[in-house]
LOTORMI-254064 format. One record per residue: residue in one letter; x, y, z of N, C-alpha, C in turn. Coordinates in nm, 2 decimals. Each point is the difference from the previous one (the first is absolute). Example, Ala and Ser with C-alpha at 12.3 -4.5 7.8 and 13.67 -1.06 7.14 Angstrom:
BEGIN
{type->a; n_xx->1.32; n_yy->-0.57; n_zz->0.78; ca_xx->-0.09; ca_yy->0.12; ca_zz->0.00; c_xx->0.09; c_yy->0.12; c_zz->0.00} .
{type->s; n_xx->-0.04; n_yy->0.11; n_zz->-0.07; ca_xx->0.09; ca_yy->0.11; ca_zz->0.00; c_xx->-0.08; c_yy->0.11; c_zz->0.08} .
//
This chain:
BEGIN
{type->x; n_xx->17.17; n_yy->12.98; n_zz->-1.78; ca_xx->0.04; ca_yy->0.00; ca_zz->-0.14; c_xx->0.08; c_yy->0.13; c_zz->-0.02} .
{type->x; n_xx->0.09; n_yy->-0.03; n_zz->-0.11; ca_xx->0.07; ca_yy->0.13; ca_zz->-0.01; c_xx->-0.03; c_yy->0.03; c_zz->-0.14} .
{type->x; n_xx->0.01; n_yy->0.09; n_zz->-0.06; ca_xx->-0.02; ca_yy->0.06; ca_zz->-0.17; c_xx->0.16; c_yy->0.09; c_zz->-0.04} .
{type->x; n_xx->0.05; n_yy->-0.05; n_zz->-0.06; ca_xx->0.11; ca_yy->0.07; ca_zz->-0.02; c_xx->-0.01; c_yy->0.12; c_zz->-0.11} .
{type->x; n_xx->0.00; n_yy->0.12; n_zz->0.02; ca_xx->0.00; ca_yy->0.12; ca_zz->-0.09; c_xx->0.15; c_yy->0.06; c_zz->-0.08} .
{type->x; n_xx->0.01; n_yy->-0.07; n_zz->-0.11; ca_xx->0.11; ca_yy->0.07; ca_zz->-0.09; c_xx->-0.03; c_yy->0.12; c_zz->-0.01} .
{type->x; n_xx->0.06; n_yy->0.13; n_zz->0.02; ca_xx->0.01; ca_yy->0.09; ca_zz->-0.03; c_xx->0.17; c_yy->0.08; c_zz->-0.01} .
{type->x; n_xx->0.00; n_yy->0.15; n_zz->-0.01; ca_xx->0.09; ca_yy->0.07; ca_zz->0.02; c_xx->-0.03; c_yy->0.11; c_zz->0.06} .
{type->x; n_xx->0.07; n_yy->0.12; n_zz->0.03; ca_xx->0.01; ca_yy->0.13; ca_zz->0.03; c_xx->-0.05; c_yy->0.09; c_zz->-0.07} .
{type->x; n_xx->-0.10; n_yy->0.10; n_zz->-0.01; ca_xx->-0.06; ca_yy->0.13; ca_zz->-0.09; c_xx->-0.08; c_yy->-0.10; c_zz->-0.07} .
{type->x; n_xx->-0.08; n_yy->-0.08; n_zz->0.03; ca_xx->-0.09; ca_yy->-0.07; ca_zz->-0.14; c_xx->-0.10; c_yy->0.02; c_zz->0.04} .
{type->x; n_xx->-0.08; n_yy->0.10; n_zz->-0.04; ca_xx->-0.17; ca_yy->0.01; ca_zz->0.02; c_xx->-0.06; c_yy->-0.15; c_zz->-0.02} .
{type->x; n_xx->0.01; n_yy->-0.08; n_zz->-0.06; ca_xx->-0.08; ca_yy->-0.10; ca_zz->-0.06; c_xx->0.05; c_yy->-0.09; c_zz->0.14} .
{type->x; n_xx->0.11; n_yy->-0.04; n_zz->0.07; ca_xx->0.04; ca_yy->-0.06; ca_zz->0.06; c_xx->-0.10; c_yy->0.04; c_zz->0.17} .
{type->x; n_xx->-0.02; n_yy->0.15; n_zz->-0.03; ca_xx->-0.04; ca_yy->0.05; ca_zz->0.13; c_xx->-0.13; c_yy->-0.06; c_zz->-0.02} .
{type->x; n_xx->-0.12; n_yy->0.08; n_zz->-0.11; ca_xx->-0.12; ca_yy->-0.10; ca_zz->-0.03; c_xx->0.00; c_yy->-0.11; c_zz->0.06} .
{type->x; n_xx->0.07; n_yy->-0.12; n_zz->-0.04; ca_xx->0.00; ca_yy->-0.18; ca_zz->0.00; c_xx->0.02; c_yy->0.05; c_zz->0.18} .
{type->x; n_xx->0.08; n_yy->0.06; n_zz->0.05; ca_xx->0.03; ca_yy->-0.06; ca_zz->0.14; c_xx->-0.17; c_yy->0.09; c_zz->0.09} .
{type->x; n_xx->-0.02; n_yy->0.07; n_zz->-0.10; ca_xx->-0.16; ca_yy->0.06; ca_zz->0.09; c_xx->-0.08; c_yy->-0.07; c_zz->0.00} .
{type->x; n_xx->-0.01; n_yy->-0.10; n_zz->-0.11; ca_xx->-0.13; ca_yy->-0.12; ca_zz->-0.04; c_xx->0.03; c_yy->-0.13; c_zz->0.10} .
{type->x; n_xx->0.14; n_yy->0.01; n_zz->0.04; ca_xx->0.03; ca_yy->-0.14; ca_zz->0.06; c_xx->-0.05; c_yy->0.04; c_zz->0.16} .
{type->x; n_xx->0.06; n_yy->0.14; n_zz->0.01; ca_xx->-0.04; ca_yy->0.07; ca_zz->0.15; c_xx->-0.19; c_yy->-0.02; c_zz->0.01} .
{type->x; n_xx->-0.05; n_yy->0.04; n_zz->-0.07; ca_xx->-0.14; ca_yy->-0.03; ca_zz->-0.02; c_xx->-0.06; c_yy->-0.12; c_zz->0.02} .
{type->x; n_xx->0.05; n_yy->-0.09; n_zz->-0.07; ca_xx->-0.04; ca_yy->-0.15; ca_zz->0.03; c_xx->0.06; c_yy->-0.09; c_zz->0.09} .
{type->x; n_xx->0.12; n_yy->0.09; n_zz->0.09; ca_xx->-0.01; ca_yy->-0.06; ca_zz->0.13; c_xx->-0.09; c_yy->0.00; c_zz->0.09} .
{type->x; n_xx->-0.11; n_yy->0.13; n_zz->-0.04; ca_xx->-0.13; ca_yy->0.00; ca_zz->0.10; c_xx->-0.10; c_yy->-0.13; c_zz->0.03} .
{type->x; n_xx->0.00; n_yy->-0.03; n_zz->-0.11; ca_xx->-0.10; ca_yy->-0.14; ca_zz->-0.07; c_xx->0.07; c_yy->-0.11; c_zz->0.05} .
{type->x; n_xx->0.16; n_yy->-0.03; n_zz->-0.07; ca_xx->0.11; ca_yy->-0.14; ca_zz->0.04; c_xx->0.10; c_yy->0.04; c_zz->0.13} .
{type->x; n_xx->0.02; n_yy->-0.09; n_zz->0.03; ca_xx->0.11; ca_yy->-0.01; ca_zz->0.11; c_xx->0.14; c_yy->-0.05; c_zz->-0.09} .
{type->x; n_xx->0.08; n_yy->0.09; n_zz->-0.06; ca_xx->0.15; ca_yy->-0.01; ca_zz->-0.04; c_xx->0.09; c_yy->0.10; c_zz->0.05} .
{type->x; n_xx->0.12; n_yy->-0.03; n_zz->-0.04; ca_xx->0.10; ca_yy->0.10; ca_zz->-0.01; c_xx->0.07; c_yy->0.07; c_zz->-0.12} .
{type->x; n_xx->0.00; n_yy->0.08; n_zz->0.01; ca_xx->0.09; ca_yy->0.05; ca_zz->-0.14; c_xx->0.16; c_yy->0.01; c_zz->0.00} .
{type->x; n_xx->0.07; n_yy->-0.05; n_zz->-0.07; ca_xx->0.13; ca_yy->-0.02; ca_zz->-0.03; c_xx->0.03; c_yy->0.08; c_zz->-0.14} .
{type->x; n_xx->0.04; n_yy->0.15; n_zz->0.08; ca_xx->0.06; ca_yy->0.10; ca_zz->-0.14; c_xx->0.11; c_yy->-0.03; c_zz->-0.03} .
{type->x; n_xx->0.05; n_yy->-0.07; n_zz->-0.11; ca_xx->0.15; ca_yy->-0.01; ca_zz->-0.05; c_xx->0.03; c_yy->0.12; c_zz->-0.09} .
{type->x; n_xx->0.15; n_yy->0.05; n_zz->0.01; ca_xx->0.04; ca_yy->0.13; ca_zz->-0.11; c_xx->0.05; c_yy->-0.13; c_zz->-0.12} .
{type->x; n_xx->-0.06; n_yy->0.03; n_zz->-0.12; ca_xx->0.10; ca_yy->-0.14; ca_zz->-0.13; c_xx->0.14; c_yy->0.09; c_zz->0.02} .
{type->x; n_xx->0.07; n_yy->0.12; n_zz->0.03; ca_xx->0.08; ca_yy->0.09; ca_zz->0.00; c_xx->0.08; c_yy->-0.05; c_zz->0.09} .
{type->x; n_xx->-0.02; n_yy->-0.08; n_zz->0.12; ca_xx->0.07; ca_yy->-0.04; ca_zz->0.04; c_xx->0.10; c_yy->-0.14; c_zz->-0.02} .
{type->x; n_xx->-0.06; n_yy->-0.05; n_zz->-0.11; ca_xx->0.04; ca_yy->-0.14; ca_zz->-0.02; c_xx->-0.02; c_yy->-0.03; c_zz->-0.14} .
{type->x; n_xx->0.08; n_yy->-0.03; n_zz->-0.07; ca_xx->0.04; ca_yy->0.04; ca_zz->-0.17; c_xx->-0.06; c_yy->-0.18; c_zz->-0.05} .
{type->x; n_xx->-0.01; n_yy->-0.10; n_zz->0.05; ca_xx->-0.08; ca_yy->-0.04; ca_zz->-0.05; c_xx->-0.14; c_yy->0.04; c_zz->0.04} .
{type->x; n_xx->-0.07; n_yy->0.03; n_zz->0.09; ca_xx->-0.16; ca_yy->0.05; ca_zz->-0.08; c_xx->-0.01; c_yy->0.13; c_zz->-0.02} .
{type->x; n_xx->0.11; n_yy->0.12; n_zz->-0.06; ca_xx->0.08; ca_yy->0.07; ca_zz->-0.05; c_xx->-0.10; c_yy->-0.02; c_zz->-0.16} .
{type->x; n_xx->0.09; n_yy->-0.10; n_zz->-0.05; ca_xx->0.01; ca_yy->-0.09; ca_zz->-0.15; c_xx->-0.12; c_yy->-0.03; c_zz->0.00} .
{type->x; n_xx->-0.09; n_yy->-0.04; n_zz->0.14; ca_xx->-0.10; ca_yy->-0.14; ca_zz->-0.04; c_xx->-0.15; c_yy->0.11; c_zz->-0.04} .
{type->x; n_xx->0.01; n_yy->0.11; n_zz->0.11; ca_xx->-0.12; ca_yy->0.10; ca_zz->0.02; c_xx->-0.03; c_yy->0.14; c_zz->-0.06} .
{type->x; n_xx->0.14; n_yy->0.02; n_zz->-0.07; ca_xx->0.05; ca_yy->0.15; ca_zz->-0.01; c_xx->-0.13; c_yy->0.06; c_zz->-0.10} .
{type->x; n_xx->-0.05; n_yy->-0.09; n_zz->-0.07; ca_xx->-0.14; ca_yy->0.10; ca_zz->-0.07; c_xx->-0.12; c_yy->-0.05; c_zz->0.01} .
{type->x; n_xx->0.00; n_yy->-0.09; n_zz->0.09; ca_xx->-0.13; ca_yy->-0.06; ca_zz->0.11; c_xx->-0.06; c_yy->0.05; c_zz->0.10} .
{type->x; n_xx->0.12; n_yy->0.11; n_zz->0.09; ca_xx->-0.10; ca_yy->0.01; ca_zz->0.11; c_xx->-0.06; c_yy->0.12; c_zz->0.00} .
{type->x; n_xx->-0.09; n_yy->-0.01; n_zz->0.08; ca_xx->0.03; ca_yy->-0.08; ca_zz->0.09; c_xx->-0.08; c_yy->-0.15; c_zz->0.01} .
{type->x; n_xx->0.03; n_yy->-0.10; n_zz->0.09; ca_xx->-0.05; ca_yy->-0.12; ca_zz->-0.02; c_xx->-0.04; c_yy->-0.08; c_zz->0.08} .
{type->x; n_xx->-0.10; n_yy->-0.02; n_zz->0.06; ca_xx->-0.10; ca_yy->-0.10; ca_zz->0.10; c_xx->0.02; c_yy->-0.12; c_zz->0.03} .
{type->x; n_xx->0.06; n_yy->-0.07; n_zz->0.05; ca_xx->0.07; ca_yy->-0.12; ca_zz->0.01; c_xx->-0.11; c_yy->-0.09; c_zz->0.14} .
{type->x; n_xx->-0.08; n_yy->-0.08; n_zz->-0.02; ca_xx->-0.06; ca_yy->-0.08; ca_zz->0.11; c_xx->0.07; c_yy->-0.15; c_zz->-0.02} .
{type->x; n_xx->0.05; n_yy->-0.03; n_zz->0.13; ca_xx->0.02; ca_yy->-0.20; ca_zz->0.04; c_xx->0.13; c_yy->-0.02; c_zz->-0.17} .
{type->x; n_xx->0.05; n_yy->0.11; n_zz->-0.05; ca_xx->0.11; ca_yy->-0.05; ca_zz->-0.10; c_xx->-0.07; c_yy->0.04; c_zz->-0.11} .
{type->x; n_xx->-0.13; n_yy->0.03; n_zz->-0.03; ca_xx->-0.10; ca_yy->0.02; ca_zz->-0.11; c_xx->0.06; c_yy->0.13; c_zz->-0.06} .
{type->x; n_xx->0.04; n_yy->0.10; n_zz->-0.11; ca_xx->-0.04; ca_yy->0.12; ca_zz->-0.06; c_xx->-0.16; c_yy->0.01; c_zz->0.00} .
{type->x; n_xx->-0.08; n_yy->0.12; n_zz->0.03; ca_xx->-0.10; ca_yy->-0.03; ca_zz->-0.03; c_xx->-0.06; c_yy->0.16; c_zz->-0.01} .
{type->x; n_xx->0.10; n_yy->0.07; n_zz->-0.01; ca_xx->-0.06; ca_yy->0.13; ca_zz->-0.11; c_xx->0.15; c_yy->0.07; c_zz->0.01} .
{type->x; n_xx->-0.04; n_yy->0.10; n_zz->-0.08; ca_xx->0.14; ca_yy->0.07; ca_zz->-0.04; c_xx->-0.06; c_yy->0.16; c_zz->-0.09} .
{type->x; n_xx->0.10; n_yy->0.05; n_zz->0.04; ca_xx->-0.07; ca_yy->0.18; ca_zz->-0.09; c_xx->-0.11; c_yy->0.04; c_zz->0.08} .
{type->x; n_xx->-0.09; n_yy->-0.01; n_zz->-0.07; ca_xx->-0.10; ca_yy->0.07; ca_zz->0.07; c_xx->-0.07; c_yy->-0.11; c_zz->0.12} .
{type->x; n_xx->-0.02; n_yy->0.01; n_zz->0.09; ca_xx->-0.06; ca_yy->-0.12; ca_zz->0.10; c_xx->-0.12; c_yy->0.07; c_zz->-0.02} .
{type->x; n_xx->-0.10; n_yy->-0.07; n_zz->0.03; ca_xx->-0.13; ca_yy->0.00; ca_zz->0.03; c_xx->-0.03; c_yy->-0.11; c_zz->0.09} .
{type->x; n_xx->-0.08; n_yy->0.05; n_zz->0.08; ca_xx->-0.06; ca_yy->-0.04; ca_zz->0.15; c_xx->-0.08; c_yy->-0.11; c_zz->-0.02} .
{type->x; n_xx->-0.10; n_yy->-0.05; n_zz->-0.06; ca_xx->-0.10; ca_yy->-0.06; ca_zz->-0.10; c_xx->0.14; c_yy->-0.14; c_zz->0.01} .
{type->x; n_xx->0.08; n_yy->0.01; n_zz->-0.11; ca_xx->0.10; ca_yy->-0.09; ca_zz->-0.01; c_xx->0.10; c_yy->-0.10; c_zz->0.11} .
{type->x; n_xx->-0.01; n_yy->0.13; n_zz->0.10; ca_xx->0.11; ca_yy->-0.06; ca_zz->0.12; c_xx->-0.12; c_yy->-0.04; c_zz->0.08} .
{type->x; n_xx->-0.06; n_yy->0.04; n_zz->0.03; ca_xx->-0.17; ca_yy->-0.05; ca_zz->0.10; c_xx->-0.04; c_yy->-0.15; c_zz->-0.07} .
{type->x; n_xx->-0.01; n_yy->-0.05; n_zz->-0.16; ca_xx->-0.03; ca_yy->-0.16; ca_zz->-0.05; c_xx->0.09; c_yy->-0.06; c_zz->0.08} .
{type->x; n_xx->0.13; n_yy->0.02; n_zz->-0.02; ca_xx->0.14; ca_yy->-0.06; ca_zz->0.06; c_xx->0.01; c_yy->-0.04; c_zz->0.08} .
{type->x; n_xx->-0.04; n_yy->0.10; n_zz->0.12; ca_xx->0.02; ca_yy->-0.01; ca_zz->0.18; c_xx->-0.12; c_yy->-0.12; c_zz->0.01} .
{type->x; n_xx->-0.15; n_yy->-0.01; n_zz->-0.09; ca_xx->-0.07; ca_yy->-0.08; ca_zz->0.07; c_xx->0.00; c_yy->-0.09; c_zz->-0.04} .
{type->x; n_xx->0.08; n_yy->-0.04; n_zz->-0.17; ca_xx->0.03; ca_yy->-0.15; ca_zz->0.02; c_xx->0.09; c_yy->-0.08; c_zz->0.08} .
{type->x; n_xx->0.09; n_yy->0.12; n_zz->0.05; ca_xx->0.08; ca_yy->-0.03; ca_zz->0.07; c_xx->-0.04; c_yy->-0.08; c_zz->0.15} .
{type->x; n_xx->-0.07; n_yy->0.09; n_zz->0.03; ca_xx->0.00; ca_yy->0.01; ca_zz->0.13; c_xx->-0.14; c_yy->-0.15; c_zz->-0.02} .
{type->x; n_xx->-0.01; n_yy->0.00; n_zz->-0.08; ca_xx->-0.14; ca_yy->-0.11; ca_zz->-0.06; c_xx->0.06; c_yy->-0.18; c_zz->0.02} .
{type->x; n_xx->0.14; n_yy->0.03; n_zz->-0.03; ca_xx->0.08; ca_yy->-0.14; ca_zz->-0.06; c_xx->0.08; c_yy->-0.08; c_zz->0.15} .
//
């Protein structure tokens, strides 16, 4: 499974989100896919006061602040279905 991480460059909040996902790789078996929105002007437009943003199987499924609690329901319905 992969989890795609909207972020950018210098974003504390972005670094947070990518430590919680680094954390609950211990528990899941994924990969993390850091995207810059900076690099690409539509999710530029789409993310710019979103991220950063948690993306599982096409899902949004947190944004701004992540919390662990949130992305952990996620991964085990996931991994459930």
């Amino acid at each position: 499974m992969i989890i795609n991480l909207y972020s950018k460059t210098n974003c504390p909040l972005c670094d947070k989100a990518k430590q919680v996902l680094q954390e609950l790789q211990k528990e899941f078996s994924f990969q993390i896919n850091e995207i810059d929105i900076y690099q690409d002007d539509v999710l530029l437009e789409k993310y710019q006061l979103m991220i950063p943003v948690v993306e599982i199987d096409g899902e949004e499924v947190a944004f701004g602040i992540v919390q662990k609690d949130v992305i952990r329901k996620r991964l085990l319905e996931v991994g459930n279905s």
